[in-house]
DSSP file (Angstrom, degrees, kcal/mol; ACC not computed):
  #  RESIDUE AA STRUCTURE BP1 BP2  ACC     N-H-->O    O-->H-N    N-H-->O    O-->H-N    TCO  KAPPA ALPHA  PHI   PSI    X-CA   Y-CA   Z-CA
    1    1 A X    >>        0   0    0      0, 0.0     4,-0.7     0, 0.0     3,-0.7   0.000 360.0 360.0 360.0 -42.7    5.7   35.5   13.2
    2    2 A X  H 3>  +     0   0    0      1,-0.4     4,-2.4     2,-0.2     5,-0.3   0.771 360.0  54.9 -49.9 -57.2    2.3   33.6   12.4
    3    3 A X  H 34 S+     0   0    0      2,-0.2    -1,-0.4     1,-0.2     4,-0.4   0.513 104.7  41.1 -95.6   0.5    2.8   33.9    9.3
    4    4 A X  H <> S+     0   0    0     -3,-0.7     4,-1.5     2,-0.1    -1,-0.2   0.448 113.4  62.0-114.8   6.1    6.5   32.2    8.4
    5    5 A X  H  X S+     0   0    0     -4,-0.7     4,-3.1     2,-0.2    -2,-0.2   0.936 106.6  40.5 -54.3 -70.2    5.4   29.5   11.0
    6    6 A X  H  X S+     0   0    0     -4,-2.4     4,-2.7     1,-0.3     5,-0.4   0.928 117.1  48.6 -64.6 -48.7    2.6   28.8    8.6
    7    7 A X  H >> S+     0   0    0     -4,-0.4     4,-1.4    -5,-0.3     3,-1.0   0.942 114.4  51.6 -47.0 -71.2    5.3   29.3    5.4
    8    8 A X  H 3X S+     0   0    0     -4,-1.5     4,-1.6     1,-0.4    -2,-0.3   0.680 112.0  40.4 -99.5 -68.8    7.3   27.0    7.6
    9    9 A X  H 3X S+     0   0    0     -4,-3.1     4,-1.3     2,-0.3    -1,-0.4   0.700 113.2  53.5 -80.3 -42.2    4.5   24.4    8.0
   10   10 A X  H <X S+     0   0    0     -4,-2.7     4,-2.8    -3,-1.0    -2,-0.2   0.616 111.7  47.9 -44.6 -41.3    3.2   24.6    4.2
   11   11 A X  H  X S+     0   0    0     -4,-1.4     4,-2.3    -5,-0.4     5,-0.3   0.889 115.8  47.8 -71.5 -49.5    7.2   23.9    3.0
   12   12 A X  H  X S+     0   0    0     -4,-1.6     4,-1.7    -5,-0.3    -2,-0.2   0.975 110.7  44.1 -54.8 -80.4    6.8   21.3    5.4
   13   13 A X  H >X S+     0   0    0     -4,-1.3     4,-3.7     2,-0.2     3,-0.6   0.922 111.7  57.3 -16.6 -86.4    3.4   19.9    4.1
   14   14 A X  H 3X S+     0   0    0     -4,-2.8     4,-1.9     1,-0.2     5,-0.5   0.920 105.6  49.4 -21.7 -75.2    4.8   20.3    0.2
   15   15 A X  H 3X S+     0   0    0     -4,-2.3     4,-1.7     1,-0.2    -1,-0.2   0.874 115.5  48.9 -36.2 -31.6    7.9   17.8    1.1
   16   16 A X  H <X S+     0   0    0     -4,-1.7     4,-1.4    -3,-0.6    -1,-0.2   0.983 112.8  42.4 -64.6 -57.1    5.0   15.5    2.6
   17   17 A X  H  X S+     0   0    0     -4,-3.7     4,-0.6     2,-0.2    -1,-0.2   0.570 111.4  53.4 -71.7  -8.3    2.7   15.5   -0.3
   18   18 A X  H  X S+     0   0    0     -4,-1.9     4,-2.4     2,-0.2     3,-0.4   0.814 112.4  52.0 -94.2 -30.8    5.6   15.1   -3.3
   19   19 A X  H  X S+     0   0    0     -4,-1.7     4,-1.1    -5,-0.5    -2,-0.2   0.821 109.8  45.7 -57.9 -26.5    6.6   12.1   -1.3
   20   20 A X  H  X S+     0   0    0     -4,-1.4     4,-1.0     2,-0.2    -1,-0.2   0.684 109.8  47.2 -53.3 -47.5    3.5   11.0   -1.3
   21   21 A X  H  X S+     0   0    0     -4,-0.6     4,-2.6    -3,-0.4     5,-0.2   0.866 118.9  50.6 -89.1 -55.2    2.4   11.5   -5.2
   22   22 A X  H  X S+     0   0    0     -4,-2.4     4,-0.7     2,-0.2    -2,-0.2   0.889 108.4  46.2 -38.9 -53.7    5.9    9.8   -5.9
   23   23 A X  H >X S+     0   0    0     -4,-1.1     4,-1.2    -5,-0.3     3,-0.8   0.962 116.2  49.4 -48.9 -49.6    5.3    6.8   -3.5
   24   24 A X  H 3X S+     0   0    0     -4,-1.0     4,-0.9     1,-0.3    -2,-0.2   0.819 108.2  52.6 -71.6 -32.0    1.9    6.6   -5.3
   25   25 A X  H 3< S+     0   0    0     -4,-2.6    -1,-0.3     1,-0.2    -2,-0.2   0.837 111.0  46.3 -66.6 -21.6    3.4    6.8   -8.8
   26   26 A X  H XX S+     0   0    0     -3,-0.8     4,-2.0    -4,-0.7     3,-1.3   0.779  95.1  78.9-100.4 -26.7    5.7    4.0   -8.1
   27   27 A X  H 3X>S+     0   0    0     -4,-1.2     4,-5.2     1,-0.3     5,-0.6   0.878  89.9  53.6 -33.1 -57.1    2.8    2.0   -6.5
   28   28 A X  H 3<5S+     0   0    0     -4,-0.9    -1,-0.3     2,-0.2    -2,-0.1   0.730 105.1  58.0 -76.1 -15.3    1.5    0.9  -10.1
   29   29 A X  H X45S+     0   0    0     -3,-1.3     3,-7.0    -4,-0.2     4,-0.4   0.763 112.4  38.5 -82.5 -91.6    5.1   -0.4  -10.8
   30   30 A X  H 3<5S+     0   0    0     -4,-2.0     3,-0.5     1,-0.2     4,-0.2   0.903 116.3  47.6 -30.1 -37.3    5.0   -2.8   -7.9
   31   31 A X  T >X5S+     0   0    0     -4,-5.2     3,-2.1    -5,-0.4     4,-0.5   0.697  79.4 102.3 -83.0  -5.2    1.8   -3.8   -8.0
   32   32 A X  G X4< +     0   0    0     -3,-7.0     3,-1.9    -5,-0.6     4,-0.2   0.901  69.4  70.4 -58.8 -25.2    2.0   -4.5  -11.6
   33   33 A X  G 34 S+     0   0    0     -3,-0.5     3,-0.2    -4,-0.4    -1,-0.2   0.898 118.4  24.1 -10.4 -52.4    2.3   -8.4  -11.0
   34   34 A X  G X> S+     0   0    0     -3,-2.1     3,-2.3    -4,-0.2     4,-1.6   0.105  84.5 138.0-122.0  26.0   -1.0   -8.3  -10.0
   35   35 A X  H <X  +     0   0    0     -3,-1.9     4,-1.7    -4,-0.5    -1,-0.1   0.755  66.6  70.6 -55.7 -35.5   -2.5   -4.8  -11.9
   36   36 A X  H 34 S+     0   0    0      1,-0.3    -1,-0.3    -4,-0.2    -2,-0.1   0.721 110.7  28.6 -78.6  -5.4   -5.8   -6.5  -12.9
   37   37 A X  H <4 S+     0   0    0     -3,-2.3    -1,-0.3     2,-0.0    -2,-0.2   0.700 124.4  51.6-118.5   4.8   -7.0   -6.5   -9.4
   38   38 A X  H >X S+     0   0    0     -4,-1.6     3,-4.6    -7,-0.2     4,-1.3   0.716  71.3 101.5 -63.9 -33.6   -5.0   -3.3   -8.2
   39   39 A X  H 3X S+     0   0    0     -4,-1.7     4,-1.0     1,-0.4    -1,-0.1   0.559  74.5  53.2 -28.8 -51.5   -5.7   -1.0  -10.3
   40   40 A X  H 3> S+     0   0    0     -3,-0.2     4,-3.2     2,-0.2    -1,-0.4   0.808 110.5  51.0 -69.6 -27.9   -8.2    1.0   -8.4
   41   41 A X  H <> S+     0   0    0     -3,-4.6     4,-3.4     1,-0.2     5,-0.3   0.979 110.0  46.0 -85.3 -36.7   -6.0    1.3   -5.6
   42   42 A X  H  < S+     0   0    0     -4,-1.3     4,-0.2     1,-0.2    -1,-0.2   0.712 115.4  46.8 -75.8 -14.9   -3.4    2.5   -7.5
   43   43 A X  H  X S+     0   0    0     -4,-1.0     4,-2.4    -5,-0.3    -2,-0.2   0.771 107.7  62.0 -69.6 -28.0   -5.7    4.9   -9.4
   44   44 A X  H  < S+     0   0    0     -4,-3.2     5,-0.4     1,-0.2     4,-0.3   0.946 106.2  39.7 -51.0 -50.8   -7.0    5.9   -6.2
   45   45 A X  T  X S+     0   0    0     -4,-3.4     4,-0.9    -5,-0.3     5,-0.3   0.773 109.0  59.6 -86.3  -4.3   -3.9    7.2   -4.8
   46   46 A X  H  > S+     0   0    0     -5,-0.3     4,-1.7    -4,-0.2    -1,-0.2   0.916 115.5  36.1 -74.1 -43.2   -2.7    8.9   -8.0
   47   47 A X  H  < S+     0   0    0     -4,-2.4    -1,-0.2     2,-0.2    -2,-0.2   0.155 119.2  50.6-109.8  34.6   -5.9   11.0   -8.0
   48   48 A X  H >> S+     0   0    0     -4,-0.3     4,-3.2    -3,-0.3     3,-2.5   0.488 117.0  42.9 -87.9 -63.3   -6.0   11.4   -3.9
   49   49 A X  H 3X S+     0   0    0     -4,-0.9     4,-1.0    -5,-0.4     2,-0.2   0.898 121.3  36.7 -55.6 -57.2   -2.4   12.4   -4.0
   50   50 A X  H 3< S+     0   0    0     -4,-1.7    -1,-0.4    -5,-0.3    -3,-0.1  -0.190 113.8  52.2 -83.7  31.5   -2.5   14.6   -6.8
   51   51 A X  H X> S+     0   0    0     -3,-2.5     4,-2.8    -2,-0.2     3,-0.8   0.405 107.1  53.5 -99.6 -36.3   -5.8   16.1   -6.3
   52   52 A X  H 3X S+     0   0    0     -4,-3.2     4,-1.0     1,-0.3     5,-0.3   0.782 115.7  49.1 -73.1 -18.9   -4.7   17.1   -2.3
   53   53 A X  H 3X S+     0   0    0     -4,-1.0     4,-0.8    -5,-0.3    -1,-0.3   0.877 120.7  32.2 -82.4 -39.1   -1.5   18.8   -4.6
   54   54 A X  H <> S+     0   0    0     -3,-0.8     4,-0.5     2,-0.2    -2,-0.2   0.770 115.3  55.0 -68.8 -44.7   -3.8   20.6   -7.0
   55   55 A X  H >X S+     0   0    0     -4,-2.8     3,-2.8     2,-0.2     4,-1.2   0.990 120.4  34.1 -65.1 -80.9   -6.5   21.2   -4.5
   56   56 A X  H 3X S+     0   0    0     -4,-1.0     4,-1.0     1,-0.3    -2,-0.2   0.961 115.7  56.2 -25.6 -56.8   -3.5   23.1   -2.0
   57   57 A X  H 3< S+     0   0    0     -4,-0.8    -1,-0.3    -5,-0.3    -2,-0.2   0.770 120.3  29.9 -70.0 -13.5   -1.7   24.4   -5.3
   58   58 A X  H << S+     0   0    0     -3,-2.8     2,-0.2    -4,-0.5    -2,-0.2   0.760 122.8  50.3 -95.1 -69.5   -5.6   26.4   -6.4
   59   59 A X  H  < S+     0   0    0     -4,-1.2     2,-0.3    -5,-0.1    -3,-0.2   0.289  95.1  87.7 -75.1  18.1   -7.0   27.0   -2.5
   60   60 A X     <  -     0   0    0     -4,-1.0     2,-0.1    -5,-0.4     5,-0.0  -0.945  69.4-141.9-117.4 142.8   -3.6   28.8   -1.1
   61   61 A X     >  -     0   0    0     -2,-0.3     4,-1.4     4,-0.1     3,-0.3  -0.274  42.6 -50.3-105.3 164.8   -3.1   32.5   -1.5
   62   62 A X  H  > S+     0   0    0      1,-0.2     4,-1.7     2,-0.2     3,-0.3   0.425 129.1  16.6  69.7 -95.0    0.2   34.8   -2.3
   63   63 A X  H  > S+     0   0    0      2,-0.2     4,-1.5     1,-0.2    -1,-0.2   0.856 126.0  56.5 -80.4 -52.7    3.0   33.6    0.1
   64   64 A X  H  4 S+     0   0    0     -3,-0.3    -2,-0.2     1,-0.2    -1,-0.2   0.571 104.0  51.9 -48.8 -39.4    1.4   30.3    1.1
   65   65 A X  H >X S+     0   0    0     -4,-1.4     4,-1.5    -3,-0.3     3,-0.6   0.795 109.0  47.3 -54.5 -64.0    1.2   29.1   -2.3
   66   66 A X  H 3X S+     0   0    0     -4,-1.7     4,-0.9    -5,-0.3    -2,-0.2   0.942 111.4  56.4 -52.4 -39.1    4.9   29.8   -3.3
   67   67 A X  H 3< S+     0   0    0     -4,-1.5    -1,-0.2     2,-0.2    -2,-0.2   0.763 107.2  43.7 -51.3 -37.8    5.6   28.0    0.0
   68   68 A X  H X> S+     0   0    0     -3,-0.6     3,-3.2     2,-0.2     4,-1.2   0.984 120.5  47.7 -66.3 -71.1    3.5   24.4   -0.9
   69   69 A X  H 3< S+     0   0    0     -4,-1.5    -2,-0.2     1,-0.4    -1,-0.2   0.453 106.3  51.7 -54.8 -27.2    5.1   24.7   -4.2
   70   70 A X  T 3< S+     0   0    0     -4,-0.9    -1,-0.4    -5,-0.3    -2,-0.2   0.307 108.2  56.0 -75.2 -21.2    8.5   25.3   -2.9
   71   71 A X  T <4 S+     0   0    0     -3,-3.2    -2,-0.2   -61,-0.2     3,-0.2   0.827 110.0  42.8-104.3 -68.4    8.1   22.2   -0.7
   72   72 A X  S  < S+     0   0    0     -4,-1.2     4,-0.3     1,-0.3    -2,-0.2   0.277 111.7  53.3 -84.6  10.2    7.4   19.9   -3.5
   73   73 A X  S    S+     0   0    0     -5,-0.2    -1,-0.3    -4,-0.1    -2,-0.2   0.251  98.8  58.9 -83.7  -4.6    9.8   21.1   -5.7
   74   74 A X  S    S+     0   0    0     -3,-0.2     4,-0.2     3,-0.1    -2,-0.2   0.133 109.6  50.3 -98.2  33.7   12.7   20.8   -3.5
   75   75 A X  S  > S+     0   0    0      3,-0.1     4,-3.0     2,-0.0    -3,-0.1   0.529 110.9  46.0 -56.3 -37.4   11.9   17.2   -3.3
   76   76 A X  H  > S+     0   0    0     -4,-0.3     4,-0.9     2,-0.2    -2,-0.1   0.367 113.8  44.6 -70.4  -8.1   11.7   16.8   -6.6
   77   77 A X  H >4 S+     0   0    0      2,-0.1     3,-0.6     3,-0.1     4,-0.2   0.857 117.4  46.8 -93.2 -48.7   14.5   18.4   -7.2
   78   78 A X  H >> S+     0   0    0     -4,-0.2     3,-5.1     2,-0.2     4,-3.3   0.949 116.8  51.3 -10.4 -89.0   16.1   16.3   -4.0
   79   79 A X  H 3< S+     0   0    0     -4,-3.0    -1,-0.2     1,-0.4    -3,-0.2   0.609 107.3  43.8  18.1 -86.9   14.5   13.2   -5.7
   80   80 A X  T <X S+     0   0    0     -4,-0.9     4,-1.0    -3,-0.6    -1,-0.4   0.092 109.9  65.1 -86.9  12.5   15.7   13.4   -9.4
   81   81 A X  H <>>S+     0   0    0     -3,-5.1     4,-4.2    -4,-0.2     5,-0.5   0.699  90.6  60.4-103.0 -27.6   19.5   14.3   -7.8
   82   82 A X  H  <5S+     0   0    0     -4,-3.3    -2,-0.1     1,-0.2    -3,-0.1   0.788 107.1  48.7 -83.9   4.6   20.0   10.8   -6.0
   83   83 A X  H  >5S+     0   0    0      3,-0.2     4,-2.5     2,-0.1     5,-0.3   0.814 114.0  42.8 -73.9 -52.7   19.8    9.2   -9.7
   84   84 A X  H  X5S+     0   0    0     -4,-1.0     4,-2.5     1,-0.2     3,-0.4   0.997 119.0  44.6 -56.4 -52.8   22.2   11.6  -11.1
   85   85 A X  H  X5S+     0   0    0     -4,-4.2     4,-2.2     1,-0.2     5,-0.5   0.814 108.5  59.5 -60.6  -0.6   24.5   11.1   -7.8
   86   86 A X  H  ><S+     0   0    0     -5,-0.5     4,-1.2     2,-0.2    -1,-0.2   0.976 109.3  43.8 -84.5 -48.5   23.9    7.2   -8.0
   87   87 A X  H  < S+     0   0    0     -4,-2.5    -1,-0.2    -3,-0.4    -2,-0.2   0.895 115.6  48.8 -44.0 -48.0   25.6    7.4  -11.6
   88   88 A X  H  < S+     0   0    0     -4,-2.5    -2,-0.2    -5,-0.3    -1,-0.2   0.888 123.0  27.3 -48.6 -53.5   28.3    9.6  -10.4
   89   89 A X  H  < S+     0   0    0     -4,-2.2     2,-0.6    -5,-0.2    -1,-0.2   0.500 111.9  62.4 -98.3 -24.3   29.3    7.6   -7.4
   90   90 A X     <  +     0   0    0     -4,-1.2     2,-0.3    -5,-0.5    -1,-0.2  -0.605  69.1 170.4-109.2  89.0   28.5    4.3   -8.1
   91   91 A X        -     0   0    0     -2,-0.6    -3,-0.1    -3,-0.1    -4,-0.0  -0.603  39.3 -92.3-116.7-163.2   30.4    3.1  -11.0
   92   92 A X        -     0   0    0     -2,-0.3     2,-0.3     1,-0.1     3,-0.1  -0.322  48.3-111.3 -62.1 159.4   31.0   -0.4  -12.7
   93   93 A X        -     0   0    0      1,-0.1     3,-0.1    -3,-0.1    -1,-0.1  -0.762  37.6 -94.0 -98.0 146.0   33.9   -2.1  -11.3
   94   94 A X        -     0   0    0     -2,-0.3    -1,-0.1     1,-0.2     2,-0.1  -0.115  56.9-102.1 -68.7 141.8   36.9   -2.5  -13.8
   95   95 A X        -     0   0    0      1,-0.1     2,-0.6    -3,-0.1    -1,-0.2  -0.343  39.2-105.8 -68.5 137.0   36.5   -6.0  -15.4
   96   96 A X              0   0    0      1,-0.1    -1,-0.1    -3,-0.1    -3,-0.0  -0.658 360.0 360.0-105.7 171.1   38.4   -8.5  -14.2
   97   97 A X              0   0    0     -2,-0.6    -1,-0.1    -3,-0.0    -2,-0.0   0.322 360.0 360.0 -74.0 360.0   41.3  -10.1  -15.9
């Protein structure tokens, strides 16, 4: 029981932390206006976020592991689908005459 709580909570955890490494990837795009005095913050949270992803993805064992990983890849797969549906569903409107 303990243990697909903990699966549960690790899947959970994954979703948190790819939203996270994403947010922080997009950071350096906003801020670029102003990148020469950002810079560090937006290196900071690229290698917070993605060491807390790396750090999880080495120090978790068997089940737990598949679970983190499982987490952040169905966000990322989530993610990259509302570009494809945003082409699909949104298209140009017919020119007018």
């Amino acid at each position: 029981m303990m243990s697909w709580l903990a699966d549960a909570a690790l899947f959970a955890c994954g979703l948190h932390v790819c939203m996270r490494l994403i947010a922080a990837a997009y950071r350096g795009i906003d801020l670029w206006y102003t990148i020469r005095i950002a810079y560090p913050a937006v290196v900071r949270g690229l290698l917070a976020w993605g060491g807390a992803a790396g750090a999880l993805a080495i120090l978790l064992d068997g089940s737990h592991r598949a679970a983190f990983l499982s987490g952040m890849t169905a966000f990322l797969v989530f993610y990259s689908s509302l570009y494809v549906l945003r082409y699909l569903v949104m298209r140009r409107p017919a020119p007018l005459e």
